[in-house]
N, CA, C and O atoms as a GROMACS GRO file, in nm:
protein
  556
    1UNK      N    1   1.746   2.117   2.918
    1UNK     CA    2   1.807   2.060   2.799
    1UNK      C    3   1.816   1.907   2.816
    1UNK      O    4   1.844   1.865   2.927
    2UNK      N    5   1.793   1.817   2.712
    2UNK     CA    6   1.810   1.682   2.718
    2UNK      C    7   1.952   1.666   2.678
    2UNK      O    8   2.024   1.722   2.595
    3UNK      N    9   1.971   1.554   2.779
    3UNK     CA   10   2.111   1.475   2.788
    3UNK      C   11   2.108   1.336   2.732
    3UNK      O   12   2.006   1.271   2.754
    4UNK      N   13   2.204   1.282   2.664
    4UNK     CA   14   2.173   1.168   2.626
    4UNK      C   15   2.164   1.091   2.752
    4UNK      O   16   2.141   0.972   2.728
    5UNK      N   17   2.172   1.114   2.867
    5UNK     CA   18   2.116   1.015   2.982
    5UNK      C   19   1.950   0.992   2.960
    5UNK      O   20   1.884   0.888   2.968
    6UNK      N   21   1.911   1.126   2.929
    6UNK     CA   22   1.748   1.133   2.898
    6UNK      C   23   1.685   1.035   2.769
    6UNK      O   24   1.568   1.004   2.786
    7UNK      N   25   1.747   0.987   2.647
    7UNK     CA   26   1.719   0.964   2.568
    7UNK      C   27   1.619   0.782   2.592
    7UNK      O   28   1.547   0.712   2.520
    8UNK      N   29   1.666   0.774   2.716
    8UNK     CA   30   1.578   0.629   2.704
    8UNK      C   31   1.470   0.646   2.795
    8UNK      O   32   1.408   0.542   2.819
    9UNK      N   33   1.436   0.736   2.846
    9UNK     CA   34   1.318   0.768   2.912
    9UNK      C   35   1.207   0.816   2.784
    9UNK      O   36   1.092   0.777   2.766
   10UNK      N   37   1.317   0.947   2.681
   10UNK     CA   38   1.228   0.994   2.583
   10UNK      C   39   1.185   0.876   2.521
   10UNK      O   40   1.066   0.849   2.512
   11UNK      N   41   1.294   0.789   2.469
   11UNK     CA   42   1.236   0.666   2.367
   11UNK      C   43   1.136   0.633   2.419
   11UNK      O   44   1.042   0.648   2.341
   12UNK      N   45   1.082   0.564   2.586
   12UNK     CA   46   0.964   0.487   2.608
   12UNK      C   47   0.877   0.551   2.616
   12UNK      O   48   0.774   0.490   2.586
   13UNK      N   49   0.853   0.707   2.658
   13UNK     CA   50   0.806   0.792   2.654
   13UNK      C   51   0.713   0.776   2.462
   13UNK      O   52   0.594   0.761   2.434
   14UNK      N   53   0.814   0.786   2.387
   14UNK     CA   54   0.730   0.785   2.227
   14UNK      C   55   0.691   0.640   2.191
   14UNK      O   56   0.614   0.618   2.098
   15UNK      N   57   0.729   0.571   2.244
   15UNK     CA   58   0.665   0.435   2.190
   15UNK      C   59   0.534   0.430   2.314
   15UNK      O   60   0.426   0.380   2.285
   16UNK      N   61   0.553   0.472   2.415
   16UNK     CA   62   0.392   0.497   2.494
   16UNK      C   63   0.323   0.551   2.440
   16UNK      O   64   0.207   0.512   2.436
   17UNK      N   65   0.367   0.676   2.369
   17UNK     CA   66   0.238   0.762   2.296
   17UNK      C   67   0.223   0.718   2.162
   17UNK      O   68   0.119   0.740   2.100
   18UNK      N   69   0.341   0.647   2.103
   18UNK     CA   70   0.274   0.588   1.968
   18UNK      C   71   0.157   0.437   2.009
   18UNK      O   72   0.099   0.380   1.916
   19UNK      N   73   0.142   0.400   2.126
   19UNK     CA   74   0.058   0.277   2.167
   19UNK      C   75  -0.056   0.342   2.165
   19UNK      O   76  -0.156   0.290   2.115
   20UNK      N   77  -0.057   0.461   2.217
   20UNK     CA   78  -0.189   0.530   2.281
   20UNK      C   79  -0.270   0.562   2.120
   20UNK      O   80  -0.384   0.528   2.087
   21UNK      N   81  -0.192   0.618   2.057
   21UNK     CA   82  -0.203   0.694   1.909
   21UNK      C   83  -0.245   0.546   1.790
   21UNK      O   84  -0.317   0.550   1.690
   22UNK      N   85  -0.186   0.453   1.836
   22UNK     CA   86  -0.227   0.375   1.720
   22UNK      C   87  -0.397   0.271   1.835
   22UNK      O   88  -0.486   0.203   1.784
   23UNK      N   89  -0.390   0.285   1.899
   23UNK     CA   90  -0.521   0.237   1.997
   23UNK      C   91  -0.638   0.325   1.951
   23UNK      O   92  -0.741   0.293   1.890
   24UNK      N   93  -0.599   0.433   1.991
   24UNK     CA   94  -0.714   0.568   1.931
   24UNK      C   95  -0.774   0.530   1.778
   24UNK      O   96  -0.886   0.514   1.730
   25UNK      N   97  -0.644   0.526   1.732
   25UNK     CA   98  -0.629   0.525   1.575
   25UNK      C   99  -0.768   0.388   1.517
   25UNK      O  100  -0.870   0.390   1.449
   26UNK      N  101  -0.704   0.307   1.578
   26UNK     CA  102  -0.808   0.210   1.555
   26UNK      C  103  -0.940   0.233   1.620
   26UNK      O  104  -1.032   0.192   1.549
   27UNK      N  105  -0.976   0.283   1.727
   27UNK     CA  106  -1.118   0.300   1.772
   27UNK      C  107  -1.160   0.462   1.668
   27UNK      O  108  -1.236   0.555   1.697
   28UNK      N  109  -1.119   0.451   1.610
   28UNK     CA  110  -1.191   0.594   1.535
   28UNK      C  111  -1.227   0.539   1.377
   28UNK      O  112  -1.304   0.598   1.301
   29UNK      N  113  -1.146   0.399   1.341
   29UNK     CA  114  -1.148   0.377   1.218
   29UNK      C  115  -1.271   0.300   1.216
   29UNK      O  116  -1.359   0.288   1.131
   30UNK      N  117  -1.246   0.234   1.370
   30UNK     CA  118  -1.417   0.108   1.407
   30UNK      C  119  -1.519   0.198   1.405
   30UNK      O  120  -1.618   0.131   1.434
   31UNK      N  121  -1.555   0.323   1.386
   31UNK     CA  122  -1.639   0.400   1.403
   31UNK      C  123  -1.642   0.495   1.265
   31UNK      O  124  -1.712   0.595   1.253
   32UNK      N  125  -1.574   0.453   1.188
   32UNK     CA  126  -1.569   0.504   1.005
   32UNK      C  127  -1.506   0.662   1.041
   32UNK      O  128  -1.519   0.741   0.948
   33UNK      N  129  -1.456   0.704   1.136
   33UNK     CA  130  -1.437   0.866   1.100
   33UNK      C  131  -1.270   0.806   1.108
   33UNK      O  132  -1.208   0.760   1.204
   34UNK      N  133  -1.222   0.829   0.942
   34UNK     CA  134  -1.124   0.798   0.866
   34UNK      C  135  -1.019   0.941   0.880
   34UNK      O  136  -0.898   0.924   0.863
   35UNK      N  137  -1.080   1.093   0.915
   35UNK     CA  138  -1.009   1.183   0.913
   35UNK      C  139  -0.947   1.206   1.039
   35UNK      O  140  -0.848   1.278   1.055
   36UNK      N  141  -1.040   1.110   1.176
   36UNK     CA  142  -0.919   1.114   1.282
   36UNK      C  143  -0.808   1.031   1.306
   36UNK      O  144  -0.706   1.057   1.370
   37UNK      N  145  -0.860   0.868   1.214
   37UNK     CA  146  -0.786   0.807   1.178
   37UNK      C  147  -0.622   0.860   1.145
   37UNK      O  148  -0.517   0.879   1.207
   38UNK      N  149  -0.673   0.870   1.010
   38UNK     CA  150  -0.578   0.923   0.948
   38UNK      C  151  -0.462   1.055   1.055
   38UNK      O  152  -0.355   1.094   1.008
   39UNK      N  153  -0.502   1.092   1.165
   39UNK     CA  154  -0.444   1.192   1.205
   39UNK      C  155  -0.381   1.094   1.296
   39UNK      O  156  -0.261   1.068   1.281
   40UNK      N  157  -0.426   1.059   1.356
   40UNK     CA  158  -0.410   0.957   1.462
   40UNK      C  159  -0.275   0.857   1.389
   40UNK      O  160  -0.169   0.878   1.449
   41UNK      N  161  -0.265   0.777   1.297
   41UNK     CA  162  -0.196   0.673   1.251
   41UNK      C  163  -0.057   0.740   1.163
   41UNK      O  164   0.044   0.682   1.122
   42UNK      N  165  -0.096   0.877   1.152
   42UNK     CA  166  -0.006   0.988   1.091
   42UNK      C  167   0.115   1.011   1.229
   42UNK      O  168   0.233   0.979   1.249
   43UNK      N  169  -0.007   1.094   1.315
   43UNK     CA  170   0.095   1.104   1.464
   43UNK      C  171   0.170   0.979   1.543
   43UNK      O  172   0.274   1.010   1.602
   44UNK      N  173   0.126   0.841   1.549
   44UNK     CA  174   0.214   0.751   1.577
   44UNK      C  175   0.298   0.699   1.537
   44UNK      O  176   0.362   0.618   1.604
   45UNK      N  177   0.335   0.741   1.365
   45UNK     CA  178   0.431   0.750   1.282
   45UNK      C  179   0.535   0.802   1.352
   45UNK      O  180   0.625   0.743   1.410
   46UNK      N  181   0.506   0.964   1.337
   46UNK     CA  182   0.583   1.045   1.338
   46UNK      C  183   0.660   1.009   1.514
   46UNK      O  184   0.781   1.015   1.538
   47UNK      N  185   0.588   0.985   1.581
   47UNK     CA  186   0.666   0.934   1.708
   47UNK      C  187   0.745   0.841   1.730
   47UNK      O  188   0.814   0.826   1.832
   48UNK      N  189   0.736   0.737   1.586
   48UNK     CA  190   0.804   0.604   1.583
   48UNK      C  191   0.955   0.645   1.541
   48UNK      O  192   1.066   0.608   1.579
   49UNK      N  193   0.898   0.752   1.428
   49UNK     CA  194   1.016   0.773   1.393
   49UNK      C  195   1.088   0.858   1.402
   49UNK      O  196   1.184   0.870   1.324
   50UNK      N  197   1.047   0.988   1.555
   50UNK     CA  198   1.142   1.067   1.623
   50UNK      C  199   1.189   0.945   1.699
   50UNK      O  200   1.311   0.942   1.716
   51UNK      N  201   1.110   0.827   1.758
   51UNK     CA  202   1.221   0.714   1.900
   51UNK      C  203   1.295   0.683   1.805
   51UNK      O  204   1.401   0.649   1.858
   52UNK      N  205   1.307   0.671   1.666
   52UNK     CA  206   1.404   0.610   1.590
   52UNK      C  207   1.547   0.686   1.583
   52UNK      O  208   1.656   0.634   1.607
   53UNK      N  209   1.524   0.825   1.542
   53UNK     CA  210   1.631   0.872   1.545
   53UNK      C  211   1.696   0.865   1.671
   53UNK      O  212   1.797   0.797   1.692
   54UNK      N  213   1.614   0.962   1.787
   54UNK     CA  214   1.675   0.887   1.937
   54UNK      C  215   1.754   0.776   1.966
   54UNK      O  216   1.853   0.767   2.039
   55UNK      N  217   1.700   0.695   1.902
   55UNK     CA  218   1.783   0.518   1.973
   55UNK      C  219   1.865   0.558   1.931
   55UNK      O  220   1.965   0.564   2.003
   56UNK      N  221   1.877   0.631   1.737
   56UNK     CA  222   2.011   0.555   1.700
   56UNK      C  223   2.122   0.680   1.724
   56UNK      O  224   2.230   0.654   1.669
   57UNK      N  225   2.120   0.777   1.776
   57UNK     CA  226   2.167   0.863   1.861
   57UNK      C  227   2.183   0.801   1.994
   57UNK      O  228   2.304   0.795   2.017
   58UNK      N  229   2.118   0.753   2.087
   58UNK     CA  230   2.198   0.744   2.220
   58UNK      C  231   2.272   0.635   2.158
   58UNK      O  232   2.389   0.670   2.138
   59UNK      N  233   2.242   0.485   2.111
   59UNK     CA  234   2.334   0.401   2.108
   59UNK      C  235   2.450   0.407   2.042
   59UNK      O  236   2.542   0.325   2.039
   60UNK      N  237   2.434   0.554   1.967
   60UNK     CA  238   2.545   0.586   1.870
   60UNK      C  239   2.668   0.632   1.991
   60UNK      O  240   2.788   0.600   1.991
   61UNK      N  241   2.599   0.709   2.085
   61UNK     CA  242   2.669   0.771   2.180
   61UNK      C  243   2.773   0.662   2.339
   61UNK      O  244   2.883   0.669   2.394
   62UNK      N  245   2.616   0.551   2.351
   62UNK     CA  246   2.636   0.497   2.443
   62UNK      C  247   2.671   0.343   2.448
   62UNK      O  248   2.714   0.276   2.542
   63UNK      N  249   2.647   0.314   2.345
   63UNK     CA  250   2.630   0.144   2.261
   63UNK      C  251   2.499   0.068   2.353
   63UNK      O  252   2.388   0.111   2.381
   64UNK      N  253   2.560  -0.054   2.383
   64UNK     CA  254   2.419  -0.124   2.400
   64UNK      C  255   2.439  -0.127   2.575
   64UNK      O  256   2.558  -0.122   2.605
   65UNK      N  257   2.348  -0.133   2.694
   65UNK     CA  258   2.342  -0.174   2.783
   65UNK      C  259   2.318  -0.303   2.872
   65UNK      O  260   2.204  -0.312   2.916
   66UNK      N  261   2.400  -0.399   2.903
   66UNK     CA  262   2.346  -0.535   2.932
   66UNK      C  263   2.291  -0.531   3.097
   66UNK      O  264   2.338  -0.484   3.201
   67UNK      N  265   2.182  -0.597   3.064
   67UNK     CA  266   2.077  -0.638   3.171
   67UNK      C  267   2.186  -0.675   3.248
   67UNK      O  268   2.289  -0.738   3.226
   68UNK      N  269   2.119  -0.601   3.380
   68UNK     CA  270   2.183  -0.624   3.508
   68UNK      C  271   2.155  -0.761   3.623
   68UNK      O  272   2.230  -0.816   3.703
   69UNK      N  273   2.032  -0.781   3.591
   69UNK     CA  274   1.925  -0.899   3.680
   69UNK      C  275   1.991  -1.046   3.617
   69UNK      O  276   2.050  -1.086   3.516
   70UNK      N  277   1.937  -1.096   3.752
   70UNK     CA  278   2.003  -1.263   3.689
   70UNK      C  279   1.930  -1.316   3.712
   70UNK      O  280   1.853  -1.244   3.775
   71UNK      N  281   1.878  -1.446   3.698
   71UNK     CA  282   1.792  -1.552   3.741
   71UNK      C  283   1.633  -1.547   3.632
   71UNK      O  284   1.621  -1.518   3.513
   72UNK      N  285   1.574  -1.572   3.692
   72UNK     CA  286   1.440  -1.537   3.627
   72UNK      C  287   1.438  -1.409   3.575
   72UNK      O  288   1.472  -1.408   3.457
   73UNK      N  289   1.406  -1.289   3.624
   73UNK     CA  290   1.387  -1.183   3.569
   73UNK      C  291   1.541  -1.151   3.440
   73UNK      O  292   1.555  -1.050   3.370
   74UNK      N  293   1.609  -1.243   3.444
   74UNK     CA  294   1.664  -1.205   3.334
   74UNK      C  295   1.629  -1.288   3.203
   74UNK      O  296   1.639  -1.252   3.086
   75UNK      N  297   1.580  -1.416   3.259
   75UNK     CA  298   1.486  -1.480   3.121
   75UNK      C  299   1.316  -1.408   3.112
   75UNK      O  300   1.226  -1.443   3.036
   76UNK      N  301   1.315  -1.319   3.198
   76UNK     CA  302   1.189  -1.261   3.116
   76UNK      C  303   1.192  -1.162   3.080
   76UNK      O  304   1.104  -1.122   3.004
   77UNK      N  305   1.297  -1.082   3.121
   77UNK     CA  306   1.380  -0.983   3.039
   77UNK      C  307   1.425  -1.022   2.884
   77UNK      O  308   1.389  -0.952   2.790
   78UNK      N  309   1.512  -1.148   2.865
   78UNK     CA  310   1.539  -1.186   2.729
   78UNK      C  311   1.376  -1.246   2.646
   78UNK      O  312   1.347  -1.227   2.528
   79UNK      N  313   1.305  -1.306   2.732
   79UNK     CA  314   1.199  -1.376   2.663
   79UNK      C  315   1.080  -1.244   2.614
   79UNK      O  316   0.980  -1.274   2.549
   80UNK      N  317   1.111  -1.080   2.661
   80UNK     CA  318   1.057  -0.955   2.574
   80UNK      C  319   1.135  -0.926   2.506
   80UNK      O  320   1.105  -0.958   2.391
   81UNK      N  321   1.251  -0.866   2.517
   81UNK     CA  322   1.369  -0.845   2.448
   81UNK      C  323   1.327  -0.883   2.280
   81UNK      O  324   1.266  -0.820   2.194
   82UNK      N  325   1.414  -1.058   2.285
   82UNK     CA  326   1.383  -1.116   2.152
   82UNK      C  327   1.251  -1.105   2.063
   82UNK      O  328   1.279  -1.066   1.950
   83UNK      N  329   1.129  -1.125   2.079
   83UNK     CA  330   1.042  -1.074   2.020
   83UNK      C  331   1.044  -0.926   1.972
   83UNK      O  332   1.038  -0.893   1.853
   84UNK      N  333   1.053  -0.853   2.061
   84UNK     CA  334   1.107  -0.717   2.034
   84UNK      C  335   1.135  -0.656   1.949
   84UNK      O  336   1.072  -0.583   1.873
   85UNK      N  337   1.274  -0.695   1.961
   85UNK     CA  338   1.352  -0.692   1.815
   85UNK      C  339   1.317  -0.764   1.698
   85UNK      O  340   1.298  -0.713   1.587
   86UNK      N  341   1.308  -0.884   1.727
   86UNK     CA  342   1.252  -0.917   1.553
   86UNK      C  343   1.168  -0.863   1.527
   86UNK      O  344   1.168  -0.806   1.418
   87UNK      N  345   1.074  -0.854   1.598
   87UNK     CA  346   0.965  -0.795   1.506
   87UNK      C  347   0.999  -0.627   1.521
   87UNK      O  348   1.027  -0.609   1.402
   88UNK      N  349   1.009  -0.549   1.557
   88UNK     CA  350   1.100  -0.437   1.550
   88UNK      C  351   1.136  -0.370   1.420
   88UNK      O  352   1.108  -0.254   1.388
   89UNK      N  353   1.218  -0.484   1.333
   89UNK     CA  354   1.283  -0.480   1.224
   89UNK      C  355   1.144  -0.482   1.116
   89UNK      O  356   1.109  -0.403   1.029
   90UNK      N  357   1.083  -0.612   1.166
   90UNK     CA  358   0.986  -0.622   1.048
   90UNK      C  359   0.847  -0.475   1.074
   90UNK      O  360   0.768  -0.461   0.981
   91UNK      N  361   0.836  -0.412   1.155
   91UNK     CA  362   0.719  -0.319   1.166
   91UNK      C  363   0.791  -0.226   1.057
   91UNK      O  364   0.713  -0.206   0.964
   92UNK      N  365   0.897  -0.173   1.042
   92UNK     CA  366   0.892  -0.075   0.966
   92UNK      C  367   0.853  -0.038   0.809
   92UNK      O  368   0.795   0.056   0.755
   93UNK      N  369   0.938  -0.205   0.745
   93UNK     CA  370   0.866  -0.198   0.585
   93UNK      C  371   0.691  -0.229   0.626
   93UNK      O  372   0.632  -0.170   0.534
   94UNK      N  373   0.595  -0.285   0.708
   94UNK     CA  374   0.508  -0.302   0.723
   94UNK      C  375   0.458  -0.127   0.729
   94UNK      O  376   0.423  -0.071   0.625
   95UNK      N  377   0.461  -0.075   0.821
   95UNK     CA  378   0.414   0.057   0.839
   95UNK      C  379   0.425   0.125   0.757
   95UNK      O  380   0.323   0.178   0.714
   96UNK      N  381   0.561   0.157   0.691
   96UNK     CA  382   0.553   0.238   0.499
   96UNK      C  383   0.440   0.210   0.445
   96UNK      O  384   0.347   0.287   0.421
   97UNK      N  385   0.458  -0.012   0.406
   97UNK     CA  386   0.381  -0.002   0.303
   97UNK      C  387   0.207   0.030   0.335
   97UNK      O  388   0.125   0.073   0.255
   98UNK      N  389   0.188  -0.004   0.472
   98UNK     CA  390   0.038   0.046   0.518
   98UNK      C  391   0.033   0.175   0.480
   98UNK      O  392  -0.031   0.213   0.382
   99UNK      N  393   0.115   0.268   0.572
   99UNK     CA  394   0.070   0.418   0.525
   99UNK      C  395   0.031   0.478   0.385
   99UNK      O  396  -0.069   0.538   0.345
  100UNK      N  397   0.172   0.429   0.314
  100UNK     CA  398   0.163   0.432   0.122
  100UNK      C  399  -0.027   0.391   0.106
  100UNK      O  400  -0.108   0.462   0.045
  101UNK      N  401  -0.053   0.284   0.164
  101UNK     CA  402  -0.180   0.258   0.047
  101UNK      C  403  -0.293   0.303   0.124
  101UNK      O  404  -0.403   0.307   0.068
  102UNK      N  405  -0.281   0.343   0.265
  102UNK     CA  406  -0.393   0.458   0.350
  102UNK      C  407  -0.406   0.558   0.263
  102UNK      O  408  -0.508   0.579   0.199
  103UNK      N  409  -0.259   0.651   0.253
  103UNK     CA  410  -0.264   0.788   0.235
  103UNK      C  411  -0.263   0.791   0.030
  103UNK      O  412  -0.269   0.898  -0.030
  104UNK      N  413  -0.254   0.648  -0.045
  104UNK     CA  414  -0.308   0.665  -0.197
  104UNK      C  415  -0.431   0.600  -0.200
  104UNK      O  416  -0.464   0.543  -0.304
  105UNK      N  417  -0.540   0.598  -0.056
  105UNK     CA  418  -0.653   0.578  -0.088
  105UNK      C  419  -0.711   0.428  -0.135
  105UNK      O  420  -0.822   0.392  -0.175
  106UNK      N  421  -0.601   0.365  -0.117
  106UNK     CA  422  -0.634   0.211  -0.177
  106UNK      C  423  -0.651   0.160  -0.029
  106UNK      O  424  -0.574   0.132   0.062
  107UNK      N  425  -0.813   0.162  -0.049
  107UNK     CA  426  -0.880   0.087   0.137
  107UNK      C  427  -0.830  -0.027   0.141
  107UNK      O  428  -0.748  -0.068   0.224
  108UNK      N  429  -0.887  -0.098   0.030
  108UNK     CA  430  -0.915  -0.287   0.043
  108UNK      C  431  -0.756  -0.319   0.093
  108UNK      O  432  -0.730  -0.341   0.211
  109UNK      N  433  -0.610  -0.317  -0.060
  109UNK     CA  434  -0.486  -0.386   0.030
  109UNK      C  435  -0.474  -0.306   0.182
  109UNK      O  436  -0.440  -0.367   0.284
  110UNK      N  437  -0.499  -0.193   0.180
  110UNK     CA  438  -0.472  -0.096   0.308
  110UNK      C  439  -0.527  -0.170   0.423
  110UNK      O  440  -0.448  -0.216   0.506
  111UNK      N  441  -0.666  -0.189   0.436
  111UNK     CA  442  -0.677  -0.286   0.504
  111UNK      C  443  -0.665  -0.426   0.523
  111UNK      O  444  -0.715  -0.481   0.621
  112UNK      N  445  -0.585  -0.503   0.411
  112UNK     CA  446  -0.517  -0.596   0.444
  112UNK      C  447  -0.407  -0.647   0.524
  112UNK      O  448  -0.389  -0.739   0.604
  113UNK      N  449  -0.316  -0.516   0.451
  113UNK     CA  450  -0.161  -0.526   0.548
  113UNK      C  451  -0.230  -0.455   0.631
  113UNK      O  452  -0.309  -0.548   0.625
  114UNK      N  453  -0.289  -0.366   0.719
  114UNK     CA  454  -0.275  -0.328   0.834
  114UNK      C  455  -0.330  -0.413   0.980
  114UNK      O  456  -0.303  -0.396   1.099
  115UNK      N  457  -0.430  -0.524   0.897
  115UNK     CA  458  -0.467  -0.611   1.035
  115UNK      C  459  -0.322  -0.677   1.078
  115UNK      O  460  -0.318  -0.727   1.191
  116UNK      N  461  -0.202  -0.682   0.997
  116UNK     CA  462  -0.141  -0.760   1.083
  116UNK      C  463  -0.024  -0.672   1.105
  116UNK      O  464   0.067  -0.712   1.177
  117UNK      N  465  -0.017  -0.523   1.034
  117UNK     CA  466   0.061  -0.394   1.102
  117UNK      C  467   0.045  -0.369   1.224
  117UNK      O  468   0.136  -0.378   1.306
  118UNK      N  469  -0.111  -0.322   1.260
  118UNK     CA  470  -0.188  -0.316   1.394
  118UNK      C  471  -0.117  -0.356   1.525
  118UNK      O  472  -0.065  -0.281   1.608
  119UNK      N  473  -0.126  -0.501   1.526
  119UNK     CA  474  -0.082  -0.575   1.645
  119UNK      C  475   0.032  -0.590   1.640
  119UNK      O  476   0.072  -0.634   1.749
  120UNK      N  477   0.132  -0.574   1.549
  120UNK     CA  478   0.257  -0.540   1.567
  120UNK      C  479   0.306  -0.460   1.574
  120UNK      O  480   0.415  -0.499   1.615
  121UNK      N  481   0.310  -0.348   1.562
  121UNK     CA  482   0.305  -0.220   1.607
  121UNK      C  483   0.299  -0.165   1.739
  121UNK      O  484   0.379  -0.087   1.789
  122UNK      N  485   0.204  -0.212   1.784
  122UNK     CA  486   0.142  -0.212   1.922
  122UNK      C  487   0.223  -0.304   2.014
  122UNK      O  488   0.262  -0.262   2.123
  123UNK      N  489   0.254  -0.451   1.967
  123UNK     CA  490   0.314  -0.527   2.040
  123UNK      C  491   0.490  -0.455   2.066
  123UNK      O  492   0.559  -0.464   2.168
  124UNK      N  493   0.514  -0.404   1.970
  124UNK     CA  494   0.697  -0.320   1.980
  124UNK      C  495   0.682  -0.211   2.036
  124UNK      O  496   0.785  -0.160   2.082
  125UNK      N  497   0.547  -0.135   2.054
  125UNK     CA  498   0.555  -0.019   2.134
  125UNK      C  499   0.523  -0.050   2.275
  125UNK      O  500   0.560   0.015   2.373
  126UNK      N  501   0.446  -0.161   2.273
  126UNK     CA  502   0.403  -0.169   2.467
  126UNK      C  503   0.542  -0.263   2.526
  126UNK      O  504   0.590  -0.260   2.639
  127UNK      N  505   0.584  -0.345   2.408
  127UNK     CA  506   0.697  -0.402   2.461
  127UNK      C  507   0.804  -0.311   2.468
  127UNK      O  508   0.892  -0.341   2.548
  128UNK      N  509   0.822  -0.188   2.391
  128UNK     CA  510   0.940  -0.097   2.391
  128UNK      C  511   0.980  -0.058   2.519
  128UNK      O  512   1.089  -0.069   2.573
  129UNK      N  513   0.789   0.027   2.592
  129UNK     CA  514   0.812   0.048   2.703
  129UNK      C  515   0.864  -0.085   2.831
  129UNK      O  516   0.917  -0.059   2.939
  130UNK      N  517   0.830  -0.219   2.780
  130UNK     CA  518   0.824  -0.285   2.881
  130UNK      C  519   1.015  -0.307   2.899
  130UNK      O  520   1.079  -0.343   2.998
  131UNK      N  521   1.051  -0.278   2.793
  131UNK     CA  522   1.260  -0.339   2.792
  131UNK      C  523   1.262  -0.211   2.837
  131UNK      O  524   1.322  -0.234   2.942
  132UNK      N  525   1.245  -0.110   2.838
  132UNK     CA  526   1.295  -0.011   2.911
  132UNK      C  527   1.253  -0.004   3.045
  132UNK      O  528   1.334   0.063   3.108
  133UNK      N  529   1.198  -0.028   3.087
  133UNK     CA  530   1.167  -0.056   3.255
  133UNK      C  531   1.233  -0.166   3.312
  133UNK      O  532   1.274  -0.155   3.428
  134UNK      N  533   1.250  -0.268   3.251
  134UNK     CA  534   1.305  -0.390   3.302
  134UNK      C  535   1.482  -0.364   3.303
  134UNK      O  536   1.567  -0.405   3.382
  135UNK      N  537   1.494  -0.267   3.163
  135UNK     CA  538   1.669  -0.285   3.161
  135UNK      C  539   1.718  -0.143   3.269
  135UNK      O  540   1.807  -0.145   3.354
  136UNK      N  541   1.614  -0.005   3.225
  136UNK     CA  542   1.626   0.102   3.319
  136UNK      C  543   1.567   0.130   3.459
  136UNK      O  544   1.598   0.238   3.509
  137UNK      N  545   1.506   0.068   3.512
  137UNK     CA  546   1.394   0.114   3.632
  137UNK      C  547   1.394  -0.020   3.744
  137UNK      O  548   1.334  -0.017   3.852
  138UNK      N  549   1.472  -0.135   3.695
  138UNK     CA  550   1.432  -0.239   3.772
  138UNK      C  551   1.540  -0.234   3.903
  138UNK      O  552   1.514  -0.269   4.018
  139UNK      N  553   1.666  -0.180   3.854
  139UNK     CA  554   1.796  -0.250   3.920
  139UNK      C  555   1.878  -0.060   3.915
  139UNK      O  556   1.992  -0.040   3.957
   0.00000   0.00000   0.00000
């Protein structure tokens, strides 16, 4: 059974596999097969937004944890952190409105907003895992 002790292993755990899932996602779209795409950019959704409920369940449970490290590793701890989060906030209306115009078939804006969904996306999931190692695994 999971414990909310478990919940920040699960979180990096789904933002790893939503990195893997939106990586795929894109090497299948560079290659026009749009139906693995589409499965692919569907499933890293859905992982974004089981870590979502997660977070807001453990922090509901546990609140926030402050970095333990001092010196350097705590400014490169804050210098992932902050990016993080802002952009964090902004991936989600980005990812709706991408998915909305994937899944109503409108390529052209679809592929507009998603060149710059893509790398943000990716950047909050590899960084997700990276604040969770630094705040859980370091100290």
């Amino acid at each position: 059974m999971i414990t909310v002790d478990d919940l920040p292993t699960l979180n990096a755990t789904l933002n790893g596999i939503s990195a893997v899932l939106l990586s795929v996602g894109y090497f299948f779209i560079r290659r026009k097969d749009r139906q693995r795409h589409k499965i692919c950019m569907l499933s890293a959704f859905a992982m974004s937004v089981l870590f979502l409920i997660s977070y807001v369940i453990y922090h509901a449970q546990v609140g926030s944890k402050p970095f333990p490290g001092q010196g350097a590793m705590r400014a490169i701890y804050f210098s992932v952190l902050i990016p993080h989060v802002l952009l964090a906030a902004t991936i989600v209306p980005l990812a709706l409105i991408t998915l909305s115009r994937g899944l109503s078939n409108r390529i052209d804006p679809h592929r507009r907003i998603a060149r710059w969904t893509l790398p943000i996306w990716l950047y909050v999931s590899v960084t997700g895992v990276m604040v969770y190692l630094l705040l859980y695994k370091m100290y």
